[in-house]
MIDOSE-1310 file (N, C-alpha, C; in nm, 2 decimals, decimal comma, always signed):
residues 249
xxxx	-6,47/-5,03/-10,33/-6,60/-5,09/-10,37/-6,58/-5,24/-10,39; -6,51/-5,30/-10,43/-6,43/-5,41/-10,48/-6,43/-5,51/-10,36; -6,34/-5,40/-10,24/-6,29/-5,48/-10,11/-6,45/-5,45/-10,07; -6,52/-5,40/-10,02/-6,68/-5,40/-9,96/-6,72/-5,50/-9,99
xxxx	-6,74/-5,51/-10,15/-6,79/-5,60/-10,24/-6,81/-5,76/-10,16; -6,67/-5,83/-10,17/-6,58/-5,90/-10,16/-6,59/-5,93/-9,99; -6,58/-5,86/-9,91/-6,64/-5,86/-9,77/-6,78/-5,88/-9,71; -6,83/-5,84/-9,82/-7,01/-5,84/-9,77/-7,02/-6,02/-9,83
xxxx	-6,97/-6,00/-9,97/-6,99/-6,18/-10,00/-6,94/-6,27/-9,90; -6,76/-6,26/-9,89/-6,77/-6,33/-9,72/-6,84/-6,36/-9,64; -6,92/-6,27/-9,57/-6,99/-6,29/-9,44/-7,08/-6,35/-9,49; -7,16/-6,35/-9,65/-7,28/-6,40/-9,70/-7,28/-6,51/-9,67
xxxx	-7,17/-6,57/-9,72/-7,10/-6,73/-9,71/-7,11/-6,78/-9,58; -7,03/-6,72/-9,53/-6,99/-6,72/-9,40/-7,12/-6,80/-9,34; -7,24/-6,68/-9,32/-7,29/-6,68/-9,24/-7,42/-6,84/-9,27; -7,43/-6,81/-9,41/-7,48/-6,98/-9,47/-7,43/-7,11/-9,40
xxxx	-7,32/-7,07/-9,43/-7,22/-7,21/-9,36/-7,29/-7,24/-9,24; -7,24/-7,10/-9,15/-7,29/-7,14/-8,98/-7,45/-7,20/-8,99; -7,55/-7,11/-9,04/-7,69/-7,15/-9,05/-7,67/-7,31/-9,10; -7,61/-7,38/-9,23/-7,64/-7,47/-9,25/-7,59/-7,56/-9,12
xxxx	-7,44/-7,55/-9,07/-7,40/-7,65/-8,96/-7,51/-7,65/-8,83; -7,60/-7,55/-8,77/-7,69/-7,49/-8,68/-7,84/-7,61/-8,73; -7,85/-7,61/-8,84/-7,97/-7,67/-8,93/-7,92/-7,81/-8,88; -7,79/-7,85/-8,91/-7,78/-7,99/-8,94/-7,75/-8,06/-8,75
xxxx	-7,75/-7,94/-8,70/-7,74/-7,99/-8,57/-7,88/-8,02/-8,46; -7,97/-7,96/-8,54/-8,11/-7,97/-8,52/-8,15/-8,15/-8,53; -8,26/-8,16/-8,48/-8,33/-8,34/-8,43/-8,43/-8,33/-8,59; -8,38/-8,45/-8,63/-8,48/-8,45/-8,75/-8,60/-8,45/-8,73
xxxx	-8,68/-8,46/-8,81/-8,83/-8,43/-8,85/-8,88/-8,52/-8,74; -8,84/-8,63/-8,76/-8,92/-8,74/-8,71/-8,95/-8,69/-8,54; -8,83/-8,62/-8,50/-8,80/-8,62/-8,36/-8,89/-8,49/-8,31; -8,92/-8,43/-8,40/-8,96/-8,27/-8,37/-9,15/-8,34/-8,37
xxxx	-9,18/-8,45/-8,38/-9,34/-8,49/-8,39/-9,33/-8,44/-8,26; -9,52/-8,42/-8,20/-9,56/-8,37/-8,06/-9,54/-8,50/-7,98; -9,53/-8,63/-8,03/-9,49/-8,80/-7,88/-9,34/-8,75/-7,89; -9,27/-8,63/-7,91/-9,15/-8,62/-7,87/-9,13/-8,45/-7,82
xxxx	-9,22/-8,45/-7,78/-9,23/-8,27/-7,73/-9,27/-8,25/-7,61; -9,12/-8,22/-7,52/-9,14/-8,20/-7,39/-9,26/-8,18/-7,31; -9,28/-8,06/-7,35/-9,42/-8,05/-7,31/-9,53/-8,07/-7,36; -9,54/-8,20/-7,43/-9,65/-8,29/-7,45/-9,70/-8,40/-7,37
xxxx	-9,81/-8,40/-7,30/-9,80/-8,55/-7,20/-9,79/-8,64/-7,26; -9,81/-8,69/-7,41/-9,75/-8,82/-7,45/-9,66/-8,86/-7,42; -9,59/-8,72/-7,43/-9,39/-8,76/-7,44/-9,41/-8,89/-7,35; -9,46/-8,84/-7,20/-9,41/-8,85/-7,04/-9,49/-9,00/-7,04
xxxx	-9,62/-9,05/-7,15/-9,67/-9,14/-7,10/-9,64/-9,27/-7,20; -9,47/-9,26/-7,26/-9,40/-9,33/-7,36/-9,33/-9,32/-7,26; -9,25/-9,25/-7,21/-9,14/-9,22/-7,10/-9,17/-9,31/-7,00; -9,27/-9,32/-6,93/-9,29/-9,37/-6,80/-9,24/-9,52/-6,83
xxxx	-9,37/-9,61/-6,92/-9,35/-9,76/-6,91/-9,22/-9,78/-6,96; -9,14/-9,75/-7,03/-9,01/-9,77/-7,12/-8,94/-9,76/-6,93; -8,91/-9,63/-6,84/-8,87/-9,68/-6,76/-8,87/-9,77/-6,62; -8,96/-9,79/-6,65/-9,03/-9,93/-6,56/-8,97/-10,09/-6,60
xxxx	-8,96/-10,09/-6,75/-8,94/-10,21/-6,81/-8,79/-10,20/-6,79; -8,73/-10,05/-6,77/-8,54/-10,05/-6,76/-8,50/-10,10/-6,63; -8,59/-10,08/-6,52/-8,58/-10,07/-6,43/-8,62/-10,23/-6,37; -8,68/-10,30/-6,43/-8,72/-10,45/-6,39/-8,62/-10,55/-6,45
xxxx	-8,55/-10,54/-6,56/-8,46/-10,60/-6,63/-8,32/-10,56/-6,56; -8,32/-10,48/-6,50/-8,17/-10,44/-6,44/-8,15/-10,47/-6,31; -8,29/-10,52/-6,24/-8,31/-10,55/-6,13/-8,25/-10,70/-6,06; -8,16/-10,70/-5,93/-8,04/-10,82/-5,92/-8,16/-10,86/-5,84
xxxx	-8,15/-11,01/-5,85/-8,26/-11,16/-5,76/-8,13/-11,17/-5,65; -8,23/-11,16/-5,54/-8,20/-11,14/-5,42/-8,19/-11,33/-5,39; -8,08/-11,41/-5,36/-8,06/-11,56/-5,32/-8,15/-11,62/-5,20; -8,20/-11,71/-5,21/-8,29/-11,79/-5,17/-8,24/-11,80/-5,05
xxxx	-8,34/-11,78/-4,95/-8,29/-11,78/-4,82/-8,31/-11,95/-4,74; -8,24/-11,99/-4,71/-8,24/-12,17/-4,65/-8,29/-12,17/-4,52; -8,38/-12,25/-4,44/-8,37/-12,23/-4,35/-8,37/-12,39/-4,29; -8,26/-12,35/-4,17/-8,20/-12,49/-4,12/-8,28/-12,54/-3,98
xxxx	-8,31/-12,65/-3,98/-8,40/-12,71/-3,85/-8,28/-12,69/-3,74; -8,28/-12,64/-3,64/-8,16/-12,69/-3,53/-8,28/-12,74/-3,45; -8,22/-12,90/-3,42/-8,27/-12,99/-3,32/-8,22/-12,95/-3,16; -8,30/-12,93/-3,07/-8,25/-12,89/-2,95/-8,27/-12,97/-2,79
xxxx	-8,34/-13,10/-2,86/-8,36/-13,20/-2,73/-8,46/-13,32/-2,80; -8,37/-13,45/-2,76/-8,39/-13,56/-2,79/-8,57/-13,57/-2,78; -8,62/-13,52/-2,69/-8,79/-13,55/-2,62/-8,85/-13,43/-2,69; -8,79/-13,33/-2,72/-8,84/-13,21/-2,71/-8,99/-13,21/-2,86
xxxx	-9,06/-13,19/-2,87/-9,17/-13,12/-2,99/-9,17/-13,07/-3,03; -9,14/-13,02/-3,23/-9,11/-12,95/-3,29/-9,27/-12,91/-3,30; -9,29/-12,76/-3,28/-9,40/-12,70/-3,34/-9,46/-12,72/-3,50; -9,59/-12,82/-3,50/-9,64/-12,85/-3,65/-9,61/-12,75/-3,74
xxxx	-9,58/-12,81/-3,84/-9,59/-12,74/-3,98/-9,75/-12,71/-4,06; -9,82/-12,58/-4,00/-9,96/-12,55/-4,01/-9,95/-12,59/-4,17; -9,89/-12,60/-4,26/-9,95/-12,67/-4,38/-9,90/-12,75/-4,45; -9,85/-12,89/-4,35/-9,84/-13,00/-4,40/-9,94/-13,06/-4,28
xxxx	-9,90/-13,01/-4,17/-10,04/-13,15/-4,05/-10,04/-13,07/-3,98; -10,18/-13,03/-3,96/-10,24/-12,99/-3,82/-10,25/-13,02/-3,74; -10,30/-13,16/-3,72/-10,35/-13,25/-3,64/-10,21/-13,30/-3,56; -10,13/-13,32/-3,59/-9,99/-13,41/-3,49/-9,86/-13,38/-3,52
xxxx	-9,78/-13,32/-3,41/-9,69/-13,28/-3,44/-9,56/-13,35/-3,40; -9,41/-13,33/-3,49/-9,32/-13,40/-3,55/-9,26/-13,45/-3,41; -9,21/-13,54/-3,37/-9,15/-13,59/-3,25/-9,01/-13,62/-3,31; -8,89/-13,55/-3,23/-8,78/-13,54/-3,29/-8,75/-13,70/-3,24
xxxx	-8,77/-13,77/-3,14/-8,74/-13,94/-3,10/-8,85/-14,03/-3,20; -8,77/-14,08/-3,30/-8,91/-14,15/-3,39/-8,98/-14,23/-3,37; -9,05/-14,32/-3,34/-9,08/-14,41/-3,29/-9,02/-14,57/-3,43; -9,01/-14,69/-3,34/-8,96/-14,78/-3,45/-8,92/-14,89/-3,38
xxxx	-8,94/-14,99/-3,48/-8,99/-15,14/-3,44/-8,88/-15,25/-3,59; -8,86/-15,35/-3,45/-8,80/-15,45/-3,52/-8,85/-15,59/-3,46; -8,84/-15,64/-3,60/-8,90/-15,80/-3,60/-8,78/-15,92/-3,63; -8,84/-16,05/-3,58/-8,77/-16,13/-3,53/-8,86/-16,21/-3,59
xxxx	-8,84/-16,30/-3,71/-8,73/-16,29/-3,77/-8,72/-16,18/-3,84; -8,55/-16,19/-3,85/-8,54/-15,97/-3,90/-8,63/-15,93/-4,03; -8,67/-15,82/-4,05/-8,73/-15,77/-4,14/-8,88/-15,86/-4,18; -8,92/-15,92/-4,14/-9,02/-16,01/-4,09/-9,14/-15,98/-4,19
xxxx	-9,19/-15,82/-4,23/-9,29/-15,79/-4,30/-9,25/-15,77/-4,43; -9,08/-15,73/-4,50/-9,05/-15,78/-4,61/-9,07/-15,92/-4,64; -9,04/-15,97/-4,57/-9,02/-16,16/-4,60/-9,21/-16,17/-4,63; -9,29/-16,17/-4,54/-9,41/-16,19/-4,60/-9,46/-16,16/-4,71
xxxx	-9,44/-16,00/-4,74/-9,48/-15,97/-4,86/-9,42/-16,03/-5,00; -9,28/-16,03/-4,97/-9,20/-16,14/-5,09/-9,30/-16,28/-5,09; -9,30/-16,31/-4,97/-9,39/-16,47/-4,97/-9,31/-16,53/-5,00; -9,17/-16,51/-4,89/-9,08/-16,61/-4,87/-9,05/-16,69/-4,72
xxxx	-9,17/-16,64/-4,66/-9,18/-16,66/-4,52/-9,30/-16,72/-4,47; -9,38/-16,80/-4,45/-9,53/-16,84/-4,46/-9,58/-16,86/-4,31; -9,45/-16,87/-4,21/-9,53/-16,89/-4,02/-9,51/-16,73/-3,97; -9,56/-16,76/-3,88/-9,57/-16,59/-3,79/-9,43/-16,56/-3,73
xxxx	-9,41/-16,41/-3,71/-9,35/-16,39/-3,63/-9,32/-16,42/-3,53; -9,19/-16,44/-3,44/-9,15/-16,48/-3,32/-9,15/-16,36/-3,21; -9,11/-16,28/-3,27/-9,10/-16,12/-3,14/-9,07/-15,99/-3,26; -9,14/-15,91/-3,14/-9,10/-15,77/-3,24/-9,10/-15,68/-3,05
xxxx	-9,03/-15,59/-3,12/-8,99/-15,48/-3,01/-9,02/-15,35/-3,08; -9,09/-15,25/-2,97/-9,16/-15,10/-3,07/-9,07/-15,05/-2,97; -9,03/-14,89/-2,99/-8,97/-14,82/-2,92/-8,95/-14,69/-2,95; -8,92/-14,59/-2,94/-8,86/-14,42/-3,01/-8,70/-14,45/-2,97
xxxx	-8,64/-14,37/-3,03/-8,55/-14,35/-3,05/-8,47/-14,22/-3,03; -8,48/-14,20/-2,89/-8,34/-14,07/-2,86/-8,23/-14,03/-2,89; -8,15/-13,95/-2,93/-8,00/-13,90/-2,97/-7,97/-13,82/-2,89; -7,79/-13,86/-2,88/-7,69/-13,77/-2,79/-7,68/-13,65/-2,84
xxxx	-7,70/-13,58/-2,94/-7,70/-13,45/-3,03/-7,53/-13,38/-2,86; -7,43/-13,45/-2,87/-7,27/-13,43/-2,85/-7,29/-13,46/-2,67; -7,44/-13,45/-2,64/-7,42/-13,52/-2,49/-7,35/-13,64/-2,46; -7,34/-13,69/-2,31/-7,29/-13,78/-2,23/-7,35/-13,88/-2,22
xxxx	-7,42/-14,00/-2,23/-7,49/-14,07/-2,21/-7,52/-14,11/-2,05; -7,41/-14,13/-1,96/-7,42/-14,18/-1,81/-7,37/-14,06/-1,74; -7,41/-13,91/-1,80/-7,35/-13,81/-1,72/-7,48/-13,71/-1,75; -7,54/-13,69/-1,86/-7,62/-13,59/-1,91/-7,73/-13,65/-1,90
xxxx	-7,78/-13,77/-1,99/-7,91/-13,84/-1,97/-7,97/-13,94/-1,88; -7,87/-14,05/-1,85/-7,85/-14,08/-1,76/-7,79/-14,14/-1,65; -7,87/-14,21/-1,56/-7,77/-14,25/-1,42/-7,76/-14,36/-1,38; -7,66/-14,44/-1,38/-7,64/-14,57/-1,32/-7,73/-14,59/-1,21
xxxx	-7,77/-14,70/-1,22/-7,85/-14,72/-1,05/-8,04/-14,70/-1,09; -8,07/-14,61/-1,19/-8,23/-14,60/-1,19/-8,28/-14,62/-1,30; -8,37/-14,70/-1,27/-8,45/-14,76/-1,44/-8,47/-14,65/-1,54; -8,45/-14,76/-1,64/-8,45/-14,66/-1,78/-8,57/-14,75/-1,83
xxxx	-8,63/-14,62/-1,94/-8,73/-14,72/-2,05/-8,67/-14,79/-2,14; -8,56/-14,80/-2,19/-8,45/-14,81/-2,28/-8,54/-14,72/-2,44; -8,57/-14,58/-2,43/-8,64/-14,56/-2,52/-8,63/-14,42/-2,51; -8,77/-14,34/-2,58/-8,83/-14,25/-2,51/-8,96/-14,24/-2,50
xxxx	-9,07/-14,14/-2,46/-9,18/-14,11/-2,49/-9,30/-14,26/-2,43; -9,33/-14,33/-2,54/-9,42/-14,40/-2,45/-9,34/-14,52/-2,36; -9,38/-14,65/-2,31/-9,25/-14,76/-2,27/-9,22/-14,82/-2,35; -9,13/-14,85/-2,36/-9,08/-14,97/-2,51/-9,16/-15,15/-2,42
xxxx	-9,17/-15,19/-2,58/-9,27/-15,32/-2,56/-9,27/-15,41/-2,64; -9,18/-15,50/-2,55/-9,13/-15,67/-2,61/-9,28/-15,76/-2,67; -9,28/-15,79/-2,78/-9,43/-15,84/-2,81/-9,33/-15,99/-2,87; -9,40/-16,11/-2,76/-9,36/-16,25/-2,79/-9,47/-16,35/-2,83
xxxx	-9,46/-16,36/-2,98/-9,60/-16,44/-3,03/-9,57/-16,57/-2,98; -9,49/-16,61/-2,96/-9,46/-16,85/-2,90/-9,40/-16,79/-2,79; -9,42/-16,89/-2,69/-9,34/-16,87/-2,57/-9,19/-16,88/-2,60; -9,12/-16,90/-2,52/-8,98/-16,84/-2,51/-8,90/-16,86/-2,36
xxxx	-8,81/-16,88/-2,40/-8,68/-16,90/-2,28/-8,57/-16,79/-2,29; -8,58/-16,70/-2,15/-8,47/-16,63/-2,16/-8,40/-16,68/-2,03; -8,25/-16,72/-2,03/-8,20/-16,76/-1,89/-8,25/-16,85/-1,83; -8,31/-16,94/-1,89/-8,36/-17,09/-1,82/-8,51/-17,02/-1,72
xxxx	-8,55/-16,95/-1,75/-8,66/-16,88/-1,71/-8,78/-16,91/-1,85; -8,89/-16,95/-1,80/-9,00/-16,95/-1,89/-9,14/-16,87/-1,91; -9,11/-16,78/-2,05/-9,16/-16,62/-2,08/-9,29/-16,69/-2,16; -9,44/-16,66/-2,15/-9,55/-16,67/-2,21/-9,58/-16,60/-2,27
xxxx	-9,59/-16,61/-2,40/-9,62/-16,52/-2,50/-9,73/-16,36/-2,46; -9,66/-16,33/-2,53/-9,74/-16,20/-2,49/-9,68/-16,06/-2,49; -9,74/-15,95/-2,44/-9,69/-15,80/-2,48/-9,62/-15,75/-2,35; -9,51/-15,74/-2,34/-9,46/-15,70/-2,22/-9,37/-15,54/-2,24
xxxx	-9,37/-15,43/-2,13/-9,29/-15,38/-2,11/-9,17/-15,39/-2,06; -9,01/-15,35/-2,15/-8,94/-15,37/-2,09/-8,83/-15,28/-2,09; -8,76/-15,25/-1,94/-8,71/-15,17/-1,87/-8,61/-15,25/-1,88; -8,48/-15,11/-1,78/-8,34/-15,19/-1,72/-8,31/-15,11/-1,63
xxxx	-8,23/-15,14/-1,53/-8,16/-15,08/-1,47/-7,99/-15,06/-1,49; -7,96/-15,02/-1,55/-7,78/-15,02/-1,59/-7,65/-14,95/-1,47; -7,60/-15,06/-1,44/-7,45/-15,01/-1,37/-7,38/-15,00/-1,54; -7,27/-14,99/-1,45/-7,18/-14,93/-1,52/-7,07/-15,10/-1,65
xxxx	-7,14/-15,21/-1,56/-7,05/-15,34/-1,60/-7,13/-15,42/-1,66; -7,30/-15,40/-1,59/-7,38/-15,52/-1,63/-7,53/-15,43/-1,64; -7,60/-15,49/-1,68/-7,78/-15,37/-1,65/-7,83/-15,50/-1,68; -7,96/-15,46/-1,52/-8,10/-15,58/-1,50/-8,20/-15,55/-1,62
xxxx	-8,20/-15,65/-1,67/-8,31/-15,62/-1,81/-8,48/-15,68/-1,76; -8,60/-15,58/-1,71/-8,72/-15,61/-1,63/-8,79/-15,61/-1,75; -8,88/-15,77/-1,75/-8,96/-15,74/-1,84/-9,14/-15,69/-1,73; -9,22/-15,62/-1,75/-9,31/-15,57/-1,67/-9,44/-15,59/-1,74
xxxx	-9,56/-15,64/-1,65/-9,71/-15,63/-1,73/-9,74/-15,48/-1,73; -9,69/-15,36/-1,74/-9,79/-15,26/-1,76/-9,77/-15,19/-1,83; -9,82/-15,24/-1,98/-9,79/-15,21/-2,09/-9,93/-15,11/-2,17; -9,90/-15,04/-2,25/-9,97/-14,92/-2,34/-9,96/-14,81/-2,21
xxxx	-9,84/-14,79/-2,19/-9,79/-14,69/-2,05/-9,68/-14,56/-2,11; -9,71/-14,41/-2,05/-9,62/-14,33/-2,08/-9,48/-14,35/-2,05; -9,35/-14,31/-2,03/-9,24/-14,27/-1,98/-9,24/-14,40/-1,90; -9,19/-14,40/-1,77/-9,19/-14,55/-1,69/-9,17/-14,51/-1,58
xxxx	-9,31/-14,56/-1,48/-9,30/-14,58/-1,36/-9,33/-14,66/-1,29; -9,22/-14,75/-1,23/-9,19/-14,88/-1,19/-9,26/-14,92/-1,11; -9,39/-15,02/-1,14/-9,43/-15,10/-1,03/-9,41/-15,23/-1,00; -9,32/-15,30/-0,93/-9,23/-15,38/-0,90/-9,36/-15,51/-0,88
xxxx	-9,46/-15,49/-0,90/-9,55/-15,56/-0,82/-9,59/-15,62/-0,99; -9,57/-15,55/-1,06/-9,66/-15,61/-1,21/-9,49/-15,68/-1,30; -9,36/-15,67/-1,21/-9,26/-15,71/-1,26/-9,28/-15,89/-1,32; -9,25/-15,94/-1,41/-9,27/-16,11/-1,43/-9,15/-16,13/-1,46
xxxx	-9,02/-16,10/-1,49/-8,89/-16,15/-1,46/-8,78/-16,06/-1,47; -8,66/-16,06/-1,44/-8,57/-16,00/-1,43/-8,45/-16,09/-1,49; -8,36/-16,01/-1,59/-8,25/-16,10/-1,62/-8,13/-15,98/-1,59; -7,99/-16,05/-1,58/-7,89/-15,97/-1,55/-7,82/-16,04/-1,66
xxxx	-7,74/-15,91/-1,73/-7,70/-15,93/-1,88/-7,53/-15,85/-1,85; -7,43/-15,87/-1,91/-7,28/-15,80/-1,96/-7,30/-15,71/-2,04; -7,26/-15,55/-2,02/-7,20/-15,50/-2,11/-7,10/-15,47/-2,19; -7,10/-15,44/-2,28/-6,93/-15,46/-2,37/-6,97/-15,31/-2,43
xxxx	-6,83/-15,25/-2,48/-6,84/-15,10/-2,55/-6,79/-15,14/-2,70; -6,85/-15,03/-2,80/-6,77/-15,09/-2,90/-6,72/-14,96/-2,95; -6,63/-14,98/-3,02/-6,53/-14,82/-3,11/-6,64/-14,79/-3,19; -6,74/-14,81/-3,22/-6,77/-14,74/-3,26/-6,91/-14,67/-3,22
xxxx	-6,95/-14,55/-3,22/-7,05/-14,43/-3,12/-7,12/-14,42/-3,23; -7,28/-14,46/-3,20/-7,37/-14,50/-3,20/-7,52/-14,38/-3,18; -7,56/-14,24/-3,20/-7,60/-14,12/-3,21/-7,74/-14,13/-3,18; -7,80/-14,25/-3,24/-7,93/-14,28/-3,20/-7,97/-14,43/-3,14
xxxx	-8,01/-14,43/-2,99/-8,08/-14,56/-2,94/-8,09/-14,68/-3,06; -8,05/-14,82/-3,06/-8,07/-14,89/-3,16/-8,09/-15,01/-3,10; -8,26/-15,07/-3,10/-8,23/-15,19/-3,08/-8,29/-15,28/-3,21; -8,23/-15,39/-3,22/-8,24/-15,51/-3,31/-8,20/-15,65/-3,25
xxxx	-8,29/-15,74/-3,33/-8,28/-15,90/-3,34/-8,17/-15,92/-3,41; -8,07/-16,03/-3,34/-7,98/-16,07/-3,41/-8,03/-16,25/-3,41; -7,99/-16,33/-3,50/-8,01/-16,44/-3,50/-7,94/-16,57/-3,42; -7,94/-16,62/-3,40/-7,83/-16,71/-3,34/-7,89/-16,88/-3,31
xxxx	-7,82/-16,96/-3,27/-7,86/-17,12/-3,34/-7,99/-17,11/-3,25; -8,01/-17,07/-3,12/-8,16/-17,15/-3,04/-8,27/-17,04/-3,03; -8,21/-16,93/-3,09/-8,30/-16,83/-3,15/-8,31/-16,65/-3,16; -8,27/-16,58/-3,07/-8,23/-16,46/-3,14/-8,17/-16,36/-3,00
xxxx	-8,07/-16,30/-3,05/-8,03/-16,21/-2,94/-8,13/-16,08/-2,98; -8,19/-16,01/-2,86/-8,24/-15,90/-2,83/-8,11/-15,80/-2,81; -8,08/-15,73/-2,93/-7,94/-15,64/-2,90/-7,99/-15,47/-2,89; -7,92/-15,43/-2,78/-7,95/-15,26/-2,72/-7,87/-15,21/-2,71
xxxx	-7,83/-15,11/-2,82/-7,71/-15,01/-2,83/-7,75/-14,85/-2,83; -7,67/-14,80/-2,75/-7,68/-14,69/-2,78/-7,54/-14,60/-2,76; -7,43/-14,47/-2,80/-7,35/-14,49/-2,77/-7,23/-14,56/-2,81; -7,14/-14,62/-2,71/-7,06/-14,73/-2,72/-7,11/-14,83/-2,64
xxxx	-7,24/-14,86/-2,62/-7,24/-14,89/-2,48/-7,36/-15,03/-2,58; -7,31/-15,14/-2,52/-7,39/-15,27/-2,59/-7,42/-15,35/-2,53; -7,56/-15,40/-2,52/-7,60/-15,54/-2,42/-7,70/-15,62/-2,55; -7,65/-15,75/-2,50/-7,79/-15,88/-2,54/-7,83/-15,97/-2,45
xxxx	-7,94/-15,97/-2,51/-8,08/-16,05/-2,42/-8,06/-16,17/-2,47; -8,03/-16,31/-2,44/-8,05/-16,41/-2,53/-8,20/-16,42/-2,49; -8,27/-16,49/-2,62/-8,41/-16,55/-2,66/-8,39/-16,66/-2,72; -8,45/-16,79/-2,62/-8,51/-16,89/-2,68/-8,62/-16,95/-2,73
x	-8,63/-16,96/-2,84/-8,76/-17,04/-2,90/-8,83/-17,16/-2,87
């Protein structure tokens, strides 16, 4: 009776214990509310935005994609940029002008300069982008614009002496023909003209000039006024490849 006794209390215990560990393993109060009961649609409509916000914060930024212009021909037309200009599109040969005396429209605006200009030359400007200059673009023996796109155009405000020849002010086209040792530098009346085609008949002088190479290669057409005692060299580089025009005042 003792031992029964004594066994039935055991299991009494016993079985408390397990109930209380069972109890304490249960989700407290708070957790057992219906915004935490499976099958409650609250639960799911707490659930959802919570994993939306997991799901945006954990999310990796994809790196900025670059995109690189490849230039593919000195003459060629880049298709406008529909929203920067509609109206006129980018010409990879820039067009560009130098004054005699150099820089000629700084000096004015300083108002350190007070007489007019003596010469300016407009022109575009083509690049070798790893071409040949007397093998790929051009050929000894046939006029060049010395440019691109429209003709390049000698503009002489006072007359002028080139080669003991006497030049009358004014807007002239000018051309050359280049060997390989020396190139005919043509100045021509047929000027606000496309590309260049030579009419020998509107020619007004012809000079024959030296070329010299220099070490150092030259990527874009460059001409410029250089100064000198009776008035300014007309210098045309492109390349290694260099000629000057003497101009007298």
């Amino acid at each position: 009776m003792v031992i029964s006794f004594f066994k039935f209390s055991h299991r009494g215990r016993s079985a408390r214990r397990e109930n209380s560990f069972i109890s304490s393993l249960r989700a407290p109060r708070s957790l057992r509310d219906p915004y935490f009961n499976l099958s409650c649609p609250r639960f799911y409509l707490l659930l959802i935005p919570l994993l939306f916000i997991i799901s945006c914060t954990t999310q990796k930024k994809k790196p900025e994609e670059k995109t690189i212009l490849t230039l593919t021909d000195s003459l060629a037309m880049i298709t406008p940029d529909t929203a920067a200009n509609l109206n006129i599109p980018l010409d990879i040969s820039p067009m560009d002008m130098s004054y005699y005396p150099v820089d000629y429209p700084k000096l004015k605006m300083a108002k350190t300069i007070s007489t007019a200009p003596l010469a300016r030359v407009i022109y575009s400007r083509p690049h070798l982008q790893g071409r040949i200059l007397f093998q790929d673009l051009l050929k000894y023996g046939e006029p060049w614009r010395i440019g691109a796109n429209e003709s390049t155009e000698l503009d002489l405000y006072h007359d002028a002496t080139i080669q003991g020849k006497k030049i009358k002010e004014g807007r002239y086209v000018i051309y050359c023909i280049p060997q390989p040792d020396k190139w005919t530098i043509v100045l021509n009346a047929n000027i606000d003209s496309w590309g260049l085609e030579p009419d020998s008949t509107k020619d007004i002088a012809r000079f024959v000039i030296p070329v010299t190479h220099n070490t150092n290669q030259l990527e874009y057409l460059t001409i410029v006024f250089e100064k000198t005692r009776a008035g300014a060299n007309l210098v045309m580089a492109w390349d290694d490849f260099e000629v000057r025009l003497p101009i007298s005042f």
